[in-house]
SERO-4910 file (N, C-alpha, C, O; in steps of 0.05 Angstrom, whole numbers):
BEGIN
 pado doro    nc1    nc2    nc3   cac1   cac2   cac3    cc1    cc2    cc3    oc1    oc2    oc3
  Unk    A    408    489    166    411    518    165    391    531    184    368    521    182
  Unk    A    394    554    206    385    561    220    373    582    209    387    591    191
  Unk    A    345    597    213    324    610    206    316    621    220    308    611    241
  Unk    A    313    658    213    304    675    244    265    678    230    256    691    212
  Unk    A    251    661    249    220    655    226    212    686    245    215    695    268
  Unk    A    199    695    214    179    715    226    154    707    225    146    704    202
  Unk    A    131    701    251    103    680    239     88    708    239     64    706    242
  Unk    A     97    732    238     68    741    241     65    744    204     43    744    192
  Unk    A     94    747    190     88    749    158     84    733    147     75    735    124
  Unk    A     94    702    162     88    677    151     65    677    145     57    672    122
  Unk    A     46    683    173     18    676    172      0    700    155    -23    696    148
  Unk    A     11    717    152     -8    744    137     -6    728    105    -22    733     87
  Unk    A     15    711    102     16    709     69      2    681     76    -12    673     56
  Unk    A      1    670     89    -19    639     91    -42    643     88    -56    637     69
  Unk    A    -48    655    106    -79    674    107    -97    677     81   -118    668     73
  Unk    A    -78    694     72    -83    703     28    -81    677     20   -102    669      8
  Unk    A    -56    653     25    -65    632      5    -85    619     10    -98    610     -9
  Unk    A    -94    613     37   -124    593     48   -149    598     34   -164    582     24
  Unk    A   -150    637     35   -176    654     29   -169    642     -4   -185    626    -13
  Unk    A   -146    651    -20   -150    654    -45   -160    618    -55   -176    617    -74
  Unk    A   -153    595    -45   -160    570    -34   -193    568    -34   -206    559    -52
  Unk    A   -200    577    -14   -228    578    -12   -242    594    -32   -266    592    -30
  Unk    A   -233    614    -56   -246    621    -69   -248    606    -84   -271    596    -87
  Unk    A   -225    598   -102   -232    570   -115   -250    555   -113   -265    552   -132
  Unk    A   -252    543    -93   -272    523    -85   -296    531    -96   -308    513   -108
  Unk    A   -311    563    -97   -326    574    -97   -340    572   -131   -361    569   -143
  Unk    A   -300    577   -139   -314    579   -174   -306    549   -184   -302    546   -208
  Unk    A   -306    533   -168   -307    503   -176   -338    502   -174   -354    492   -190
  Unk    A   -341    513   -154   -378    498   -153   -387    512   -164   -408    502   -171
  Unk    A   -386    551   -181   -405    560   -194   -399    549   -230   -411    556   -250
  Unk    A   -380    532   -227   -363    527   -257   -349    542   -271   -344    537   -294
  Unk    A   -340    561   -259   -323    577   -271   -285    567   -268   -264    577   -259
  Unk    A   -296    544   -280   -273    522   -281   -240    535   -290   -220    524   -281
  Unk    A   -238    556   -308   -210    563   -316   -211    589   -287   -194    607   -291
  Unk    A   -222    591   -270   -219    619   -254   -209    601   -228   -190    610   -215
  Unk    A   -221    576   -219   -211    563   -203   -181    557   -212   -164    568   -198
  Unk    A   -174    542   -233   -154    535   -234   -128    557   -235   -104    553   -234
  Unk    A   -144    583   -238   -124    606   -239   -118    614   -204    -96    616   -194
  Unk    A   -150    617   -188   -140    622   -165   -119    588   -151    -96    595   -144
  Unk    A   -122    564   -149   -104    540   -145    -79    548   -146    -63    543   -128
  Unk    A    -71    564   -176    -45    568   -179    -33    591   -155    -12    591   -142
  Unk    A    -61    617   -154    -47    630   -140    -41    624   -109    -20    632    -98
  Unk    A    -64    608    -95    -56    601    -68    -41    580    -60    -38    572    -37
  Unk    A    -28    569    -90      3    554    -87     25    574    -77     39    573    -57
  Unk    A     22    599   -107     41    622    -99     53    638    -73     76    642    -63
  Unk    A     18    650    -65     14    656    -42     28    637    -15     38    646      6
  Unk    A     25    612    -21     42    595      6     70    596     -2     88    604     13
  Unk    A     72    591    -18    105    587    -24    112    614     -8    122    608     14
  Unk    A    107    647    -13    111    671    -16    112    672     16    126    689     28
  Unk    A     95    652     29     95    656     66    111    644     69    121    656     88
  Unk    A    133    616     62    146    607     73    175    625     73    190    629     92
  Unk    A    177    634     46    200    648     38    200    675     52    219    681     67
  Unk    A    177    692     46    183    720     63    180    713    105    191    727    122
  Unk    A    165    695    110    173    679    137    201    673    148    209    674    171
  Unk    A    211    668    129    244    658    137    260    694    119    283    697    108
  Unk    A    244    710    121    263    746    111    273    732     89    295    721     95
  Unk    A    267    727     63    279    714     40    264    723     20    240    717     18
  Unk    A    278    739      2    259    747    -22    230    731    -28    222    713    -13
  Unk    A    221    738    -44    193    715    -53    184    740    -89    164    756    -91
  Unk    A    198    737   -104    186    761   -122    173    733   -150    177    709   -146
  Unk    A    159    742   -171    159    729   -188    132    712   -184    123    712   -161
  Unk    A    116    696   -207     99    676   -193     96    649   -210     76    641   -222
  Unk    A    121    637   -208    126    616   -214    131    597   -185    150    596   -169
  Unk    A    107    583   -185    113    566   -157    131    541   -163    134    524   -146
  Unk    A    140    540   -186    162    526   -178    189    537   -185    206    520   -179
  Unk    A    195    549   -190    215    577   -177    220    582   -152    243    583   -141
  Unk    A    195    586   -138    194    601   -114    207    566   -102    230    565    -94
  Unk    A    193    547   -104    203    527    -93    227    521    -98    241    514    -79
  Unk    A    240    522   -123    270    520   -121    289    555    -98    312    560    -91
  Unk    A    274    563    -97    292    581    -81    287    576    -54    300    588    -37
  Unk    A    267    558    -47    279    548    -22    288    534    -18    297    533      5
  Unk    A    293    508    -43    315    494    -33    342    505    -39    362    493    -32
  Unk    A    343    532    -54    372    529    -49    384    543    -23    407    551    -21
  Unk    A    369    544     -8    371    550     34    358    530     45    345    532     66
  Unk    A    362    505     25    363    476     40    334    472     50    335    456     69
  Unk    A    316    477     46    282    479     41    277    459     16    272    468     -6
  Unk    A    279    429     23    271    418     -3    248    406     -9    240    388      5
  Unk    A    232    417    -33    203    403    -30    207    370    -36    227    359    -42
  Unk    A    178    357    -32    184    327    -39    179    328    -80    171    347    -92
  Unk    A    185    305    -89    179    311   -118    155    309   -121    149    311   -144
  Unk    A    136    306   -105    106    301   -117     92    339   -111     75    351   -124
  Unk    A    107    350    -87     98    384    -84    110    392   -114     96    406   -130
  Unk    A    145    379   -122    153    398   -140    136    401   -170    137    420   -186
  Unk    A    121    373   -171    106    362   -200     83    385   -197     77    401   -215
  Unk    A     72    383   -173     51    395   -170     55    427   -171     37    441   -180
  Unk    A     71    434   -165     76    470   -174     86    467   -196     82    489   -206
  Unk    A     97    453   -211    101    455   -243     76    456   -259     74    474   -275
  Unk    A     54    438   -257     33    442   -270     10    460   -258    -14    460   -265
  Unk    A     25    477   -233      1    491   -233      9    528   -241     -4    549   -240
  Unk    A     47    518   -252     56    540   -267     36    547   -292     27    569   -299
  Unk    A     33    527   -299     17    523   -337    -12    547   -332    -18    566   -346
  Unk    A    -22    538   -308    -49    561   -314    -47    589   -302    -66    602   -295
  Unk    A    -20    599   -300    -22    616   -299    -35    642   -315    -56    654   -308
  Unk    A    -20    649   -339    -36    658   -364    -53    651   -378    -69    669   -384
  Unk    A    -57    623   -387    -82    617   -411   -101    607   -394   -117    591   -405
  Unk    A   -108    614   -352   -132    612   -359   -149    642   -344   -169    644   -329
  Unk    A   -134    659   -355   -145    689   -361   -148    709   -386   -161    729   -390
  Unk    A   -129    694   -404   -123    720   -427   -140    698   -459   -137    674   -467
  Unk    A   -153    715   -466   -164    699   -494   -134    696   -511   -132    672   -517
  Unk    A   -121    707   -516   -104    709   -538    -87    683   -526    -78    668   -543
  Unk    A    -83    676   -503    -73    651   -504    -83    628   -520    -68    608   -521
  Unk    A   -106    628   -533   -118    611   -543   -130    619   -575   -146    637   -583
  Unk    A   -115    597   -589   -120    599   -620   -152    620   -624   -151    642   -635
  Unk    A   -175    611   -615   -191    619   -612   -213    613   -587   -217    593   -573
  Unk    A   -223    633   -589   -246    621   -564   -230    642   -540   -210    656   -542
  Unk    A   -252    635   -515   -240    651   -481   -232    620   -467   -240    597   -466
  Unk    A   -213    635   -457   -201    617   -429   -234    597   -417   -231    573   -414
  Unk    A   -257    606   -413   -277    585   -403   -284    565   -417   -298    547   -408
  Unk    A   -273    569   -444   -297    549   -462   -269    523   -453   -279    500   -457
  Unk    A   -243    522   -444   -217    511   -446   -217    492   -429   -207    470   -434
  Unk    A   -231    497   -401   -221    487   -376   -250    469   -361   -271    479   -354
  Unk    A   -245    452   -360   -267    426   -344   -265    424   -317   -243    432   -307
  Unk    A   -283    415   -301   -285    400   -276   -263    397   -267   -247    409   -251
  Unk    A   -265    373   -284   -234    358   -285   -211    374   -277   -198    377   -256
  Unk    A   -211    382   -298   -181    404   -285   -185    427   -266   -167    437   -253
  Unk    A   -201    432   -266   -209    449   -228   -204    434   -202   -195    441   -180
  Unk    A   -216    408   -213   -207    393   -186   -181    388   -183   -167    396   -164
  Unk    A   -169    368   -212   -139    372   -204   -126    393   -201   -104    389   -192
  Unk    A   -131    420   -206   -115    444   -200   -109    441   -160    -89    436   -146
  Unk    A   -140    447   -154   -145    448   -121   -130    432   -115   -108    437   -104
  Unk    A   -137    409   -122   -113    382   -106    -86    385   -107    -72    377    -89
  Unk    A    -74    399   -131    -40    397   -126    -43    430   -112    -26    431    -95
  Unk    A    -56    453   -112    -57    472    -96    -54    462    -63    -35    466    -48
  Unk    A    -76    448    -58    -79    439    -28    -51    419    -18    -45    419      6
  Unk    A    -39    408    -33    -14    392    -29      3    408    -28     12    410     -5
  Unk    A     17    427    -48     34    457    -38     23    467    -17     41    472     -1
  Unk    A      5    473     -9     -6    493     23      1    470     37     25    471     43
  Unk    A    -13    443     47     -5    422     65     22    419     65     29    412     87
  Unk    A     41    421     49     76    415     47     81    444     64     88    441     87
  Unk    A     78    467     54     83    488     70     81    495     90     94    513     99
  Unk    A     55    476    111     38    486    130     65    466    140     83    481    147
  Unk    A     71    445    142     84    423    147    116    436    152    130    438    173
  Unk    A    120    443    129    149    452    137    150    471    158    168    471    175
  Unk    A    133    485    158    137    511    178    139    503    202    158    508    217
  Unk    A    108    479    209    111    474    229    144    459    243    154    464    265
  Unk    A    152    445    228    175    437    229    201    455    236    220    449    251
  Unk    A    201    476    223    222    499    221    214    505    249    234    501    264
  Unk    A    196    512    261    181    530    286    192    509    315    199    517    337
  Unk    A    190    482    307    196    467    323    229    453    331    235    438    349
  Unk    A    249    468    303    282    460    303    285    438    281    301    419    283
  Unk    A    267    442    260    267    407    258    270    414    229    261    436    223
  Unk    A    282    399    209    280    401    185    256    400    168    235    394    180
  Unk    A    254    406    141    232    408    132    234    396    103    219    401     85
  Unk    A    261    376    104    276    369     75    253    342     70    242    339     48
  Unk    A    244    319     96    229    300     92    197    296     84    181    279     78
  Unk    A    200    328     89    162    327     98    148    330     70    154    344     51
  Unk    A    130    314     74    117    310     48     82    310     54     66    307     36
***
């Protein structure tokens, strides 16, 4: 399927996911472990949101794996290890901001290391799949293999 790419919106929404990316990192190292894993989720969002409004294609909602199924259905297919990885970085969307997600206690007392790091890691694997496809789209080339 042929694609008229717009890079200058591609890259304005890449941009937001890298920065929102690097904030994370930030509240990985001050331990503000459920704020990382909330920004992870969003600069999954944020990339998905460049590839889709890049190729003039809605991007509403912030389920990154939504957003990922709507690009494959314009033949944009992620590999299954991007799709695992925006499924679980659907989960922190809400409970790791809102207390009431949680029987008791705040979203910080909830979230470890641990899961900051794995957040970043399947975050940085959605941005690297995205950075990947694009490049691929930019060059004629499919973006169904790239992993």
């Amino acid at each position: 399927m042929a694609f008229t790419l717009d890079e200058d919106e591609y890259s304005r929404w890449l941009r937001s996911a890298l920065k929102t990316l690097s904030s994370a990192e930030g509240d990985l190292e001050r331990g503000d472990y459920n704020w990382a894993c909330f920004k992870a989720q969003q600069a999954a969002e944020l990339a998905v949101k460049a590839l889709l409004r890049g190729l003039g294609l809605p991007a509403h909602g912030h389920s990154v794996s939504k957003l990922l199924r709507e690009a494959s259905a314009k033949g944009i297919e992620a590999p299954s290890e991007v799709a695992e990885a925006a499924s679980s970085l659907d989960k922190l969307y809400v409970p790791t901001r809102y207390p009431n997600a949680w029987a008791e206690g705040s979203p910080h007392e909830y979230y470890t290391r641990n899961d900051a790091e794995n957040a970043l890691k399947q975050a940085e694997e959605v941005v690297k799949w995205i950075e990947e496809s694009w490049k691929s789209l930019k060059s004629g080339g499919s973006s169904e293999t790239r992993s």
